[in-house]
Structure formats: structure tokens, C-alpha cells
C-alpha positions in Angstrom: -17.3 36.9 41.8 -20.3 35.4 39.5 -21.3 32.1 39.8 -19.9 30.5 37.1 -16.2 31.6 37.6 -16.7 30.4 41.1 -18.0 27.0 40.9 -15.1 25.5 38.6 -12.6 27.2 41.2 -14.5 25.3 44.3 -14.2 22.3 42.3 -10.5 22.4 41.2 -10.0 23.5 45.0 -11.4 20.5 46.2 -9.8 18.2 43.8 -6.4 19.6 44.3 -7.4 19.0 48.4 -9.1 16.0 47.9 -6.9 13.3 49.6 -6.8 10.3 47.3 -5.0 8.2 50.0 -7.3 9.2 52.8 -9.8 6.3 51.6 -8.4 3.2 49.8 -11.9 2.1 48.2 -11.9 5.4 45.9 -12.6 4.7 42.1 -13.3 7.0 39.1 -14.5 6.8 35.6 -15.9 9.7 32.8 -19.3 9.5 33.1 -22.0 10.7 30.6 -24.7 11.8 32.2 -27.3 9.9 31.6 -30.6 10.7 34.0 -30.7 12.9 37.4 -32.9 12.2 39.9 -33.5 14.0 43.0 -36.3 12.6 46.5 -36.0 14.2 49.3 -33.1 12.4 51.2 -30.8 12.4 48.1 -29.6 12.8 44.5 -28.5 10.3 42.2 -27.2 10.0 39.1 -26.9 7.1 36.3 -24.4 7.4 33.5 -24.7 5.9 29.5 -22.6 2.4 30.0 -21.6 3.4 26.9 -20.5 6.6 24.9 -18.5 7.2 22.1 -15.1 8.5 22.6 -15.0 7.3 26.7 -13.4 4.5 28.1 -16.4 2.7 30.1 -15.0 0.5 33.0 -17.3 -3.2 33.2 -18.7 -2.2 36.1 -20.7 0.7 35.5 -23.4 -2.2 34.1 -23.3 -3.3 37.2 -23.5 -0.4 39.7 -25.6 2.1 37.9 -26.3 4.7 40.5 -24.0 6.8 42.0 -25.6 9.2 44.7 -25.0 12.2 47.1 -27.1 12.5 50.2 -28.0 16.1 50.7 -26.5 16.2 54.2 -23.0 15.7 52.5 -20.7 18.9 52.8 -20.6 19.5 49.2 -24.2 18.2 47.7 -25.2 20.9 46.2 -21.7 21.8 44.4 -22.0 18.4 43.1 -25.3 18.8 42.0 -24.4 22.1 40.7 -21.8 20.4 38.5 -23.8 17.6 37.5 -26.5 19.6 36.1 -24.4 21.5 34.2 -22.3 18.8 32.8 -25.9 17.4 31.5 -27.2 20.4 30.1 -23.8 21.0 28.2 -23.1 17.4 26.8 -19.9 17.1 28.9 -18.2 14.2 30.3 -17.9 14.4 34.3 -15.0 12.6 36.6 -17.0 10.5 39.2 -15.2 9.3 41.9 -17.1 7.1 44.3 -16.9 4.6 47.2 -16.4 1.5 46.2 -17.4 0.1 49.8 -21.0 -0.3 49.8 -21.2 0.0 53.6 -20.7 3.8 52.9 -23.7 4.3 50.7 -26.0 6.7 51.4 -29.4 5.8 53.4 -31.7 4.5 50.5 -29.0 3.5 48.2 -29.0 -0.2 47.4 -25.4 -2.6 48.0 -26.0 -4.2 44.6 -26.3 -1.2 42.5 -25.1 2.2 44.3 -22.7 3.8 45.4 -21.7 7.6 47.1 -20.1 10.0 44.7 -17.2 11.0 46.6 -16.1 14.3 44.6 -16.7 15.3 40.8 -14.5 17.1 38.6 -15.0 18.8 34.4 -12.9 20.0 31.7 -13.4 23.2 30.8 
């Protein structure tokens, strides 16, 4: 199976596994990718605050990075999906953790947080 009729299965498998109840502190918005950025513990990723057509919670002003520490189980899926939501002008589902205390090593309380799990229309 190529590549890209397997990575929208893993991610529909993992959404349709994901757990939502498993961790109370879960949100999620449509994010517009706005910049990717990768060092060597991490990746993050900052999304437009505003974009025509999307319904832009208040808070993505305030928390403007949302990262994945490589170490995660599925980092590079995520960063897989991220990239190609970019490059094709697509709208991603970011669900993170709200809790700061589970923000990856590097990632600031006031203005990160971990991306959980992403999902994309296709």
C-alpha cells in the first residue's frame, strides 16, 4: 500500500480509537496552518488566529503553539499530516491538552500546548 492511501487510514484509525473520555482536558479547533517549526526535541506548529470560512476559538491568541515531542508514539504521523495539510491549503483538526502540566519539555505554560491527535478532510 503506497503512502498516501496509508497515512489517511492510520489517521481515521486513530481517531476512531482515540478515546475522547480517557483525558477530560482535551480541546479541538480547525487550524490553518500557519508556520512549522522543527529543533531537535520537538515540533511545533502555530495556526492563522484568523481564516476565512473557520470558526477560530478566543483562545488560539492566546496559546499559539501547539507541539509534538518526537518521542511521542505518533510524531512523525502527525508531522506527516501537518505538512501536508500546509502544502495543500487544508484546514487540520487539532486536538490538544489543555493542562499545561502535560506540555512537552521546552514548551512554555503561557503559550503551548501538546497536540494530542490530528485529523483532515479529504
Amino acid at each position: 500500500m503506497n503512502k498516501k492511501r496509508l497515512l489517511p487510514a492510520l489517521v481515521a484509525a486513530g481517531l476512531l480509537c482515540w478515546d475522547g473520555g480517557a483525558v477530560a482536558a482535551e480541546q479541538s479547533f480547525d487550524c490553518m496552518v500557519r508556520q512549522l517549526r522543527v529543533n531537535a526535541e520537538r515540533f511545533f506548529v502555530r495556526c492563522h488566529s484568523r481564516y476565512a470560512g473557520l470558526e477560530i476559538p478566543a483562545y488560539v491568541t492566546e496559546i499559539q503553539y501547539y507541539s509534538v515531542p518526537y518521542s511521542q508514539e505518533n510524531a512523525r504521523y502527525l508531522f506527516d499530516l501537518v505538512l501536508e495539510a500546509r502544502g495543500g491549503g487544508k484546514a487540520l483538526r487539532l486536538i490538544f491538552e489543555d493542562d499545561p502540566a502535560s506540555n512537552p519539555a521546552g514548551c512554555s505554560a503561557d503559550n503551548c500546548r501538546r497536540i494530542v491527535a490530528l485529523g483532515m478532510r479529504y
